[in-house]
N, C-alpha and C positions, 0 to 999 in steps of 0.2 A: 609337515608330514611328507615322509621320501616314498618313493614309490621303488616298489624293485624290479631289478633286470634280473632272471637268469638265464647263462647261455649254457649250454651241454654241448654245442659242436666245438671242438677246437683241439688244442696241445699245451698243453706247461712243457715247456724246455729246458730242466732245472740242468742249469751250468753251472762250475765251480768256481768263485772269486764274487759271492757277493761282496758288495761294498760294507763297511764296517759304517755304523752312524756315529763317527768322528769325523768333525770338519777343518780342514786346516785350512790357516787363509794363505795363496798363493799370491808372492809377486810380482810385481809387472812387468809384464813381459816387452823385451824389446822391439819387437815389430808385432806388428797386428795385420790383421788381411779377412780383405770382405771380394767373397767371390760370389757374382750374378749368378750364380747357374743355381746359387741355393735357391733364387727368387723365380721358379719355373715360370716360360713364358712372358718374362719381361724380358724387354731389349732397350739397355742400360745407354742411357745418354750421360758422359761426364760432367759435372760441375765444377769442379778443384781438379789443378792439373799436378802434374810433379813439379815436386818443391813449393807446392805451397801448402800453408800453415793450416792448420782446421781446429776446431774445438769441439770436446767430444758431443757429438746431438748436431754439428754443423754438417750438414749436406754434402756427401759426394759423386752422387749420380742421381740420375731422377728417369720414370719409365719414360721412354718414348711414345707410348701412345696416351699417357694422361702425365704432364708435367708436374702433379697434382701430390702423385707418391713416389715422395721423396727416400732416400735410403742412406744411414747417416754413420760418421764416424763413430765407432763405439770407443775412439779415445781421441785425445788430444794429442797433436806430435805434428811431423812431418812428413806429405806422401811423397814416398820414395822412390816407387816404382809403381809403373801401370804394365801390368802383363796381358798383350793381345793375341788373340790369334789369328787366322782366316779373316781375310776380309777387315782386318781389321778388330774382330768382335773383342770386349775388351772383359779378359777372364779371369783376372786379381788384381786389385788394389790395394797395394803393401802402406800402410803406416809405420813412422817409428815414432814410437811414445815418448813421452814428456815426462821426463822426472816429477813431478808436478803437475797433476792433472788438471787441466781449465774447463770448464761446463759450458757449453750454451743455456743463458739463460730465459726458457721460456714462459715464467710466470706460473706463479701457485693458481689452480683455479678450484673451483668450489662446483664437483662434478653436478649437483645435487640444482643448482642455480644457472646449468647452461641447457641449452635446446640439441635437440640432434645436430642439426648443423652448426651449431659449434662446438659438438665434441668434434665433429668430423673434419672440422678446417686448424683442429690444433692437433690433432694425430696426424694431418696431412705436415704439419706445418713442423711439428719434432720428428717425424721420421718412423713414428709408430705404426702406418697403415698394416708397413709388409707384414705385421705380427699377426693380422687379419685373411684368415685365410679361406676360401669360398667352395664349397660342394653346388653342384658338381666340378667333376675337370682337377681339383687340390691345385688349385694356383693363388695368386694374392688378389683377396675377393677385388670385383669391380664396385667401386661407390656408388656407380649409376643404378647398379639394380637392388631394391630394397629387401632384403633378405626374413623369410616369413617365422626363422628362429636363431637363437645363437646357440651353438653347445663347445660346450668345454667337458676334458674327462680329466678328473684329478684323479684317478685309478691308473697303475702304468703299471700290462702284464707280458710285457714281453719279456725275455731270458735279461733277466739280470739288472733289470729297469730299474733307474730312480725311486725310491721311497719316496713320493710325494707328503705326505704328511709329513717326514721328516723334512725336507727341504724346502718346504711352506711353513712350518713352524713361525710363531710370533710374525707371520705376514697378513696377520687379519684386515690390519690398516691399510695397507696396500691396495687387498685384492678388493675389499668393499670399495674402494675409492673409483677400481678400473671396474669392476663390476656396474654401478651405479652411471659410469660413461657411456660405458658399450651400452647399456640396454635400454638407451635414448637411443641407436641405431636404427631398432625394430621395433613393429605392433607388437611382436610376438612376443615367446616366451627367452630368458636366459634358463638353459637344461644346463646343469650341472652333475657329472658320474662320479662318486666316491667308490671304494670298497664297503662292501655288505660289513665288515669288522674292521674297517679303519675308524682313526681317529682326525679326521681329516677339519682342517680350519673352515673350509667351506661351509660345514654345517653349523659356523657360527654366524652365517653372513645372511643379509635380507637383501628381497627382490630378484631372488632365482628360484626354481623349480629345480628339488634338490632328487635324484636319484641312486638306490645303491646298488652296487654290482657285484654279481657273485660269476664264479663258473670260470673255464681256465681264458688262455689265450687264444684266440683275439678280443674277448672280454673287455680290454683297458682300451683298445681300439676306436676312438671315436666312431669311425663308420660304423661299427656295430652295432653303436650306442643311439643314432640316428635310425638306424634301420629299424631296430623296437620302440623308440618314442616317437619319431613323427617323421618316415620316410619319404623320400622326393622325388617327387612327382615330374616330369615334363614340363620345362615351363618356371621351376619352383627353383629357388637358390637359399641356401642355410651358411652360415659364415662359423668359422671355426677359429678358437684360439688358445693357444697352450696355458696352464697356468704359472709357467715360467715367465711367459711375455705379459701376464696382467700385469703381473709384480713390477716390472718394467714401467710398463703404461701406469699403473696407479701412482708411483714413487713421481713420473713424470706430473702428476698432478697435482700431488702433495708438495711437491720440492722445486718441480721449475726443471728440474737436470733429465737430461736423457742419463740414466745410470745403468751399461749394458752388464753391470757381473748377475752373476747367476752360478748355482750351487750346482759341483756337475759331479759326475756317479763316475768313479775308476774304476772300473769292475773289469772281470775275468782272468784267466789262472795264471795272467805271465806276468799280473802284478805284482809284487811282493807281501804286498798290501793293500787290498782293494781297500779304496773310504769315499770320502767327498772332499770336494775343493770347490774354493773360490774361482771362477776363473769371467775374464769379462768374453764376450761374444769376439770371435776373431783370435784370439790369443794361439801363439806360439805351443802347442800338445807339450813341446819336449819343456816349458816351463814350470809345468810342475807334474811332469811324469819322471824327470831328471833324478837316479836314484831311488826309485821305485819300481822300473820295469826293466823286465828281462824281455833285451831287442836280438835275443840270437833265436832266428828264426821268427818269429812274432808276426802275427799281421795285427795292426793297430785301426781301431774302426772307431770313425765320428760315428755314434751311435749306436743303435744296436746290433748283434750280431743277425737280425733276421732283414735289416732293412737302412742297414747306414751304410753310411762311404767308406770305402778304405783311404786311408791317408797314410802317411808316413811318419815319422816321429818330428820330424822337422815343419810338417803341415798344423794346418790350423784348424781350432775348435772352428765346425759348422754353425750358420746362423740358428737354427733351431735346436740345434743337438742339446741335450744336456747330461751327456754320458759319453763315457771313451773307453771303449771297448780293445780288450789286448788278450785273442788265443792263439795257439799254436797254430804255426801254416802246413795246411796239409800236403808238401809237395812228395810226402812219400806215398809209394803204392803198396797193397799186400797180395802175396801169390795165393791164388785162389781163394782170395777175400771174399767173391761170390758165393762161397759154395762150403763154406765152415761154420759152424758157430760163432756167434756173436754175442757178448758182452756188454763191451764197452761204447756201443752205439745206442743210440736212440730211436727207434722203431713204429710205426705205426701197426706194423704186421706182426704177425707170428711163424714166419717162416726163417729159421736161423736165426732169431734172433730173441733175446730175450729180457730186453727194459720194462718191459709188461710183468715180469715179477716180482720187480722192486720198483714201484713208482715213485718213490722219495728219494730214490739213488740222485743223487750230482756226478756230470759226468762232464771231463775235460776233451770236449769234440775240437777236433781240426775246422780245418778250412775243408777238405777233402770233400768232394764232393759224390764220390766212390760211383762213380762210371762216368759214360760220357752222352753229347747231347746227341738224343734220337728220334724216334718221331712217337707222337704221341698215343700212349698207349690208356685204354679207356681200360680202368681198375675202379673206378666207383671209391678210389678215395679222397677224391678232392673234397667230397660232399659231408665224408666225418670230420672236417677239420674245420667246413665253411658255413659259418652260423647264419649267412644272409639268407634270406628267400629268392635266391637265386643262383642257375645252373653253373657251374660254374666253367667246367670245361665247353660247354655249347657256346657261354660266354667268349671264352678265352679264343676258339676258333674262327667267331664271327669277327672279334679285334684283330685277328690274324689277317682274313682274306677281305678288312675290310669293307664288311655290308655294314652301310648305316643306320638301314631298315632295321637288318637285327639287333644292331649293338645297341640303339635303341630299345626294341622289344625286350630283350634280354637282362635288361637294367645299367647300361651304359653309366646313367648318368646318378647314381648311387655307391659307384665304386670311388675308389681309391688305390693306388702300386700299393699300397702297404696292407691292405686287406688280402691281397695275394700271396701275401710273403710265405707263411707258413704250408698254403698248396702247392708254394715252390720249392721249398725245405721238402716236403714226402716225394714231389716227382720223379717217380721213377725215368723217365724221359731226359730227365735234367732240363727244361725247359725253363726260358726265364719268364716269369710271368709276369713278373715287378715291370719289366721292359717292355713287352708285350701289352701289357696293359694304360702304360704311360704313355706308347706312341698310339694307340688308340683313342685314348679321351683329349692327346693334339690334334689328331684328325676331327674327332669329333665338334672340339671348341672351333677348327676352324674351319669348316662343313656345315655348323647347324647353330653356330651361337651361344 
C-alpha cells in the first residue's frame, strides 16, 4: 500500500534536449579520475601511489578521520597522476585503464543471512559506504550514529533528469539484494518515492515503505521527500542513497565485483542527440559525447542544469552524477533586456514576461544569468518555489551572518544546497544560495556536531 506526497510549491523547468530512451553501450574510456571534493567533508588520505597497479573495487584513498570508509578504483589500470593542490591537499586521482578489466574479488554474500554489522564491515570493506549519504549536513553518513530512517527517491524532477524507470529497468535483482542490506542498518523504516504514474521497479520489491509523488520540482528532491514523511529533528540523523548506487551495492553482493557503470542521461540542446549511455563512474565526458555534441560555445555540466558542476569536455563523469548536461553559454548581453518583452525566458512573474501562457513551451535557456549579484531583495518569492515548512530567506540570512541559535531554529539541520537551487534560479538578487547554504551546514557540522 503507497502512501502519496503532493507538493504545490515549486517550478518544472521544461528545457530542450530530453534524452531519447535508447541506450548505447559506451567504451572504455582511457583514463578515469576520482576527485575528493565529490565526497564533501572528507579529507582523503592516499592508499596507492603513482604507478602502482589497482583492480577495480581496490582502494585508493580512505577518510582520514575513520580509516574505515574506504573509496575505490571504479576501474582497473594504472595511477598515473595524483593532482594536489595547497598544502598539499590531493584533488584528482587519474587512472589509466586496462584493456581488460580485473575485479577485486569480494565474495557473493546472501544479504538476507547477514547482521547489520556485517553488511556494514563489507560496504566498508569494497568501497561502498561513500554511496551512503547522511541528513543533516549532505555529507558521507557517519557509521557511528545509527540513523532512525533510510530514504531513497526513484522520482528525478529536475530539468531534464534521468528517467529512473527507464534506467532501473530489469534491475529488480539488484536493488532487492541492496535494499535487503541497507535496511539491517536501521530500526526504522526503508521510505522509497516513485512517481504518482510511473512504472517504477521499486514497486516490485519487499521490505520498504513505498510512496508516490506528484507535483512539479523540487518534488523528486529527496529532502522534500523527508520533510512530509518523517522530518528531522535535532539530535536525529536519516541516511540517503541514490538508486543508481543500490544497483552498484546489490550487483556487489550478488557477484563479489565492485561494478561502477551506471546508465547516464545526455540531455540538453547542444547535443545532437540527447539518449542514454553506459558510462563507468570517473570516465573521460569526451568518451562518449565524441560526435554527438556541439562544443562551440557550450557549457558541459556533470549533472544538472539546476545544481551540477560545470566541467569541460575533457573532464570527468562526477561520482554521483548520472546525467551530462550540454546548453548554450550565456556570455551575450541584450540592450534593454530589462525592460522589453520576454518570450523566450522562464519566469516566475508576470511582469514582461510571458512563459505563464504556454506552460508546456520547452525552452533553450543560456547560462545567462540576466543581471548581476546585489543585495538582497525581500519579493515573497522564494516561498512559491520552497515546499519545506520553512522560511526560507530568514533561513538563508541567518547562514549568512552566521547565528547558530538561528540556523538552528530556522531548520538548519533539514536542508540541503540542492533544495536551494531553484530559489536561486528566480533570484532576482542573483545570490548564490547553493553556496550559502553549504558553507553554513560546515559551520554548522563543525560548531554543533
Amino acid at each position: 500500500m503507497s502512501k502519496d506526497i503532493r507538493i504545490k510549491k515549486g517550478l518544472d523547468i521544461k528545457l530542450v534536449g530530453v534524452a531519447e530512451k535508447t541506450t548505447t553501450q559506451s567504451s572504455l574510456s582511457s583514463v578515469y579520475a576520482i576527485k575528493p571534493e565529490d565526497f564533501h567533508g572528507i579529507t582523503p588520505k592516499l592508499i596507492a601511489r603513482e604507478g602502482a597497479k589497482v583492480k577495480a573495487g581496490e582502494a585508493l584513498f580512505h577518510s582520514k578521520s575513520d580509516e574505515r570508509i574506504l573509496f575505490p578504483s571504479p576501474v582497473s589500470g594504472t595511477i598515473t597522476e595524483v593532482i594536489r593542490g595547497e598544502r598539499r591537499k590531493v584533488l584528482t586521482v587519474k587512472i589509466a585503464a586496462d584493456t581488460q578489466q580485473d575485479y577485486k574479488d569480494f565474495g557473493v554474500k546472501d544479504a538476507s543471512k547477514m547482521s547489520g554489522e556485517e553488511v556494514k564491515n563489507h560496504l566498508f570493506t569494497a568501497g561502498c559506504w561513500p554511496f551512503i549519504k547522511q541528513r543533516p549536513y549532505d555529507v558521507v553518513a557517519n557509521p557511528n550514529q545509527a540513523p532512525k530512517a533510510i530514504f531513497i527517491s526513484a522520482y528525478a524532477s529536475a530539468p531534464l533528469a534521468a528517467d529512473l524507470d527507464y534506467t532501473l529497468a530489469g534491475k529488480e535483482v539488484e536493488l532487492q539484494a541492496a535494499i535487503t542490506a541497507i535496511s539491517k542498518l536501521t530500526s526504522g523504516k526503508v521510505h522509497i518515492s516513485v512517481g504518482a504514474k510511473s512504472n517504477s521497479p521499486f514497486e516490485k520489491l519487499s521490505g520498504i515503505e513505498l510512496h508516490k509523488v506528484s507535483g512539479p520540482h523540487p518534488s523528486g528532491n529527496v529532502g522534500t521527500q523527508i520533510a512530509k514523511i518523517d522530518p528531522i529533528n535535532k539530535g536525529e540523523v536519516v541516511w540517503v542513497v541514490t538508486p543508481q548506487d543500490l544497483v552498484i551495492m546489490g550487483e556487489l553482493l550478488l557477484t563479489g565485483k565492485f561494478n561502477a557503470t551506471r546508465v547516464v542521461a545526455l540531455t540538453g540542446s547542444r547535443f545532437e542527440k540527447p539518449q542514454y549511455v553506459t558510462a563507468i563512474i570517473g570516465a573521460q565526458v569526451s568518451q562518449f559525447t565524441s560526435g554527438n555534441l556541439n562544443t562551440d560555445n557550450t557549457r558541459i555540466i556533470s549533472g544538472n542544469v539546476l545544481s551540477g558542476t560545470k566541467i569541460k569536455e575533457t573532464g570527468f563523469l562526477r561520482y554521483y552524477d548520472n546525467q551530462i548536461t550540454a546548453i548554450p553559454e550565456g556570455d551575450d548581453y541584450e540592450f534593454f533586456g530589462w525592460n522589453k518583452p520576454v518570450f523566450d525566458k522562464v519566469s516566475t512573474t508576470r511582469a514582461f514576461t510571458f512563459s505563464w501562457l504556454n506552460p508546456n513551451k520547452k525552452y533553450d535557456l543560456t547560462t545567462n544569468t540576466n543581471g548581476e549579484h546585489r543585495a538582497f531583495v525581500v519579493t515573497g518569492a522564494y516561498e512559491a518555489v520552497f515546499p519545506l515548512d520553512i522560511y526560507p530567506m530568514q533561513l538563508l540570512k541567518a547562514f549568512m551572518y552566521k547565528d547558530l541559535d538561528e540556523m538552528e531554529a530556522l531548520g538548519g539541520y533539514e536542508v540541503a544546497p540542492e533544495d536551494f537551487a531553484l530559489t536561486e534560479f528566480i533570484c532576482v538578487s542573483k545570490q548564490p544560495h547553493q553556496k550559502i547554504i553549504r558553507e553554513g551546514l560546515d559551520l554548522m557540522r563543525q560548531e554543533l556536531g
